[in-house]
FIPATOR-662632 format. One record per residue: z, y, x of N, C-alpha, C in turn. Coordinates in steps of 0.05 Angstrom, whole numbers, padded with zeros to 5 digits, always signed. Each point is the difference from the previous one (the first is absolute). Example, Ala and Ser with C-alpha at 12.3 -4.5 7.8 and 13.67 -1.06 7.14 Angstrom:
% residues 2
+00156-00114+00264+00000+00024-00018+00000+00024+00018;-00014+00021-00007+00001+00024+00016+00014+00022-00015;
//
This chain:
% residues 106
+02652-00182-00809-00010+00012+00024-00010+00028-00003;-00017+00006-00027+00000+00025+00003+00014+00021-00008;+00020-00012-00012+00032+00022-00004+00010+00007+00029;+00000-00018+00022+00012+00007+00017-00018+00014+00010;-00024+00001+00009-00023+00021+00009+00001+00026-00014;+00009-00007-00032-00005+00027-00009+00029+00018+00009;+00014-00015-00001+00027+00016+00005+00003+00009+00025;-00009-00018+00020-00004+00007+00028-00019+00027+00003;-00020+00004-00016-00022+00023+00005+00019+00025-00005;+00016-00005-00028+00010+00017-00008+00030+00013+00005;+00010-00013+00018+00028+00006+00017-00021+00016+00033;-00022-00009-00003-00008+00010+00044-00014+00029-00019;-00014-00001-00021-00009+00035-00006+00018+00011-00011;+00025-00006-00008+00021+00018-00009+00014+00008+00021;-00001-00017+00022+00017+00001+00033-00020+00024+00009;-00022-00004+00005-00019+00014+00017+00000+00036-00011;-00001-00013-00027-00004+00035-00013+00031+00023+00004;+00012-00023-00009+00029+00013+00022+00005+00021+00016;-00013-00031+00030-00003+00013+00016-00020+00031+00020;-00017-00007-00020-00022+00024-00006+00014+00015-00004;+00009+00010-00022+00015+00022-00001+00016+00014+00002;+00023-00023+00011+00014+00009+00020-00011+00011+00028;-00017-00015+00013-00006+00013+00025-00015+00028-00008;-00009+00006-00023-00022+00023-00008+00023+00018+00000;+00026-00007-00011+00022+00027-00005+00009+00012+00025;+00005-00024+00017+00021+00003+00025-00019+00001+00028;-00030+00004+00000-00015-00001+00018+00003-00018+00029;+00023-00021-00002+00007-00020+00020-00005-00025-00009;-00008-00013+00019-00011-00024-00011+00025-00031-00007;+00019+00010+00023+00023-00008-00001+00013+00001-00022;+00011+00025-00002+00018+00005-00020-00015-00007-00034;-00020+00010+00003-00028-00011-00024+00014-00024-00011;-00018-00021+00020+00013-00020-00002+00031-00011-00008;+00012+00004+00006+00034-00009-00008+00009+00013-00017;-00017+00020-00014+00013+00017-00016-00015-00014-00037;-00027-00007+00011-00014-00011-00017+00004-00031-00006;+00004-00015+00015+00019-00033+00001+00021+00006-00011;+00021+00017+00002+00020-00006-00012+00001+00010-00022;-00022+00024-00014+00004+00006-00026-00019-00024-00019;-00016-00013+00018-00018-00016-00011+00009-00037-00009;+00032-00004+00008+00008-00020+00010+00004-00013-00025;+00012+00015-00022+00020-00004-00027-00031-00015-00014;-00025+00016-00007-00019-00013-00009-00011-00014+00006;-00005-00007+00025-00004-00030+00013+00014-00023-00009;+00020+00012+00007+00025-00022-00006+00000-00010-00027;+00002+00020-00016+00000-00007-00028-00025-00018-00013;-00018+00009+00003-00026-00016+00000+00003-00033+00007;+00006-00005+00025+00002-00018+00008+00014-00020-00012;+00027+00010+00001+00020-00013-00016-00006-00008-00029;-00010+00024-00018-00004-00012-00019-00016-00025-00006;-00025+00003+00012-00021-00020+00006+00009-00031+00007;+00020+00002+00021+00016-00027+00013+00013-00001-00024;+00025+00012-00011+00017-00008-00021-00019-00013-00024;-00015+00009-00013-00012-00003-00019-00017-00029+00007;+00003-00011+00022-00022-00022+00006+00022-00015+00008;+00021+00000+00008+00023-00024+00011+00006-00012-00022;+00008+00005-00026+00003-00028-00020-00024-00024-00002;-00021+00021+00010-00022-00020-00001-00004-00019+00016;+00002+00005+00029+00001-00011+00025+00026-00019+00003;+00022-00001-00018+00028-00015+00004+00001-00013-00020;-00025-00003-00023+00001-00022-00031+00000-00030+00008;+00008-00006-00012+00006-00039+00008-00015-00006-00027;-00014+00007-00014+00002-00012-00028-00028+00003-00010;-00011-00009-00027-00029-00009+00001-00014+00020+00010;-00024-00008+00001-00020+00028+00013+00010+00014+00029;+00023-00009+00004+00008+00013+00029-00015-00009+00025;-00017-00026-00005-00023-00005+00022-00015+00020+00006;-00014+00007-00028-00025+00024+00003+00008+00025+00012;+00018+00011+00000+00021+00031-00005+00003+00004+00029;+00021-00025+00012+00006+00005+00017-00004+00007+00029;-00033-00015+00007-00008+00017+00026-00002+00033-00004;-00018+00004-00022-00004+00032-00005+00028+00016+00003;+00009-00005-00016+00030+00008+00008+00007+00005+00025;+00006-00025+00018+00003+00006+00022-00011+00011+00023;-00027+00002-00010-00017+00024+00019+00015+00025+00000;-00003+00003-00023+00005+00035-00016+00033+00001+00005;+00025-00013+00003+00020+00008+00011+00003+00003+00032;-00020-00018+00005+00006-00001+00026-00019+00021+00010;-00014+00012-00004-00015+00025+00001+00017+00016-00001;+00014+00006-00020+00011+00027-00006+00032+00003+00015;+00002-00025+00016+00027-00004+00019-00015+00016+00026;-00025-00009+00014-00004+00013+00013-00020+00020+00006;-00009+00012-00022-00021+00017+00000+00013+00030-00001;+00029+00008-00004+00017+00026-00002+00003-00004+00036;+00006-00019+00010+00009+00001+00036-00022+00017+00002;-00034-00014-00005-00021+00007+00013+00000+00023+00003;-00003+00019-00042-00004+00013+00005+00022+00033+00012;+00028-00019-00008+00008+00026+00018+00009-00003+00032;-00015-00015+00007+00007+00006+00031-00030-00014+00020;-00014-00008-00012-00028-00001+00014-00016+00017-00009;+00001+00016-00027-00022+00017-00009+00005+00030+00014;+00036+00002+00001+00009+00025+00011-00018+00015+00034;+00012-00032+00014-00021-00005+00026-00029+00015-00002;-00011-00025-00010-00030+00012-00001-00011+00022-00002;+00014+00012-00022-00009+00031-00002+00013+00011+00020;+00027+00003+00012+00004+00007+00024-00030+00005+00018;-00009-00026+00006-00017+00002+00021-00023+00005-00007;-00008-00004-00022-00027+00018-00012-00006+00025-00006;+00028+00020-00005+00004+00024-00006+00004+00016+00027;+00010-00019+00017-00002+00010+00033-00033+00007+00011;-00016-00021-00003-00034-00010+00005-00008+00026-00011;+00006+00003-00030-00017+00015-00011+00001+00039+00012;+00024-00002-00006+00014+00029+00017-00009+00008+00034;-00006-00033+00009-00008+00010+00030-00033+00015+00005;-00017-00021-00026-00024+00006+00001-00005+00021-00017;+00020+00013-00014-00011+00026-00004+00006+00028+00024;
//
């Protein structure tokens, strides 16, 4: 559980910082955005994957000790199946609308 938390922290501040700096180059919050998701996408991804890969022999063992193994396992793949959706297409959002908020009240 906390592989997938940690990987999850660490795919939404590699997303976010991204997008920071993208929007800091291109002064749109739009283009910011999409420009920083998609350069930010490959290390998400990779993260993720490795984390899932590296935990599915565990989560698919039939054999001794595979009682103990196997819920953890299956947290942490099944985390890392949908914690890349989250963070590239709910985190993209959010900042969308927070970087909007913040820009209005200045």
């Amino acid at each position: 559980m906390a592989l997938a938390i940690g990987v999850c922290t660490l795919g939404g501040v590699v997303m976010l910082s991204g997008i920071r700096r993208d929007e800091g180059k291109t002064h749109s919050i739009t283009t910011g955005i999409e420009l920083g998701a998609m350069a930010e996408m490959r290390p998400v991804m990779m993260a993720c994957a490795a984390a899932g890969l590296g935990l599915l022999p565990g989560a698919l063992a039939t054999g001794i000790g595979a009682q103990a193994q196997q819920p953890l396992a299956r947290v942490v793949v099944g985390g890392m199946i949908t914690s890349p959706l989250a963070i590239l297409f709910v985190l993209p959002m959010m900042a969308s609308f927070l970087l909007r908020a913040k820009k209005q009240n200045e």
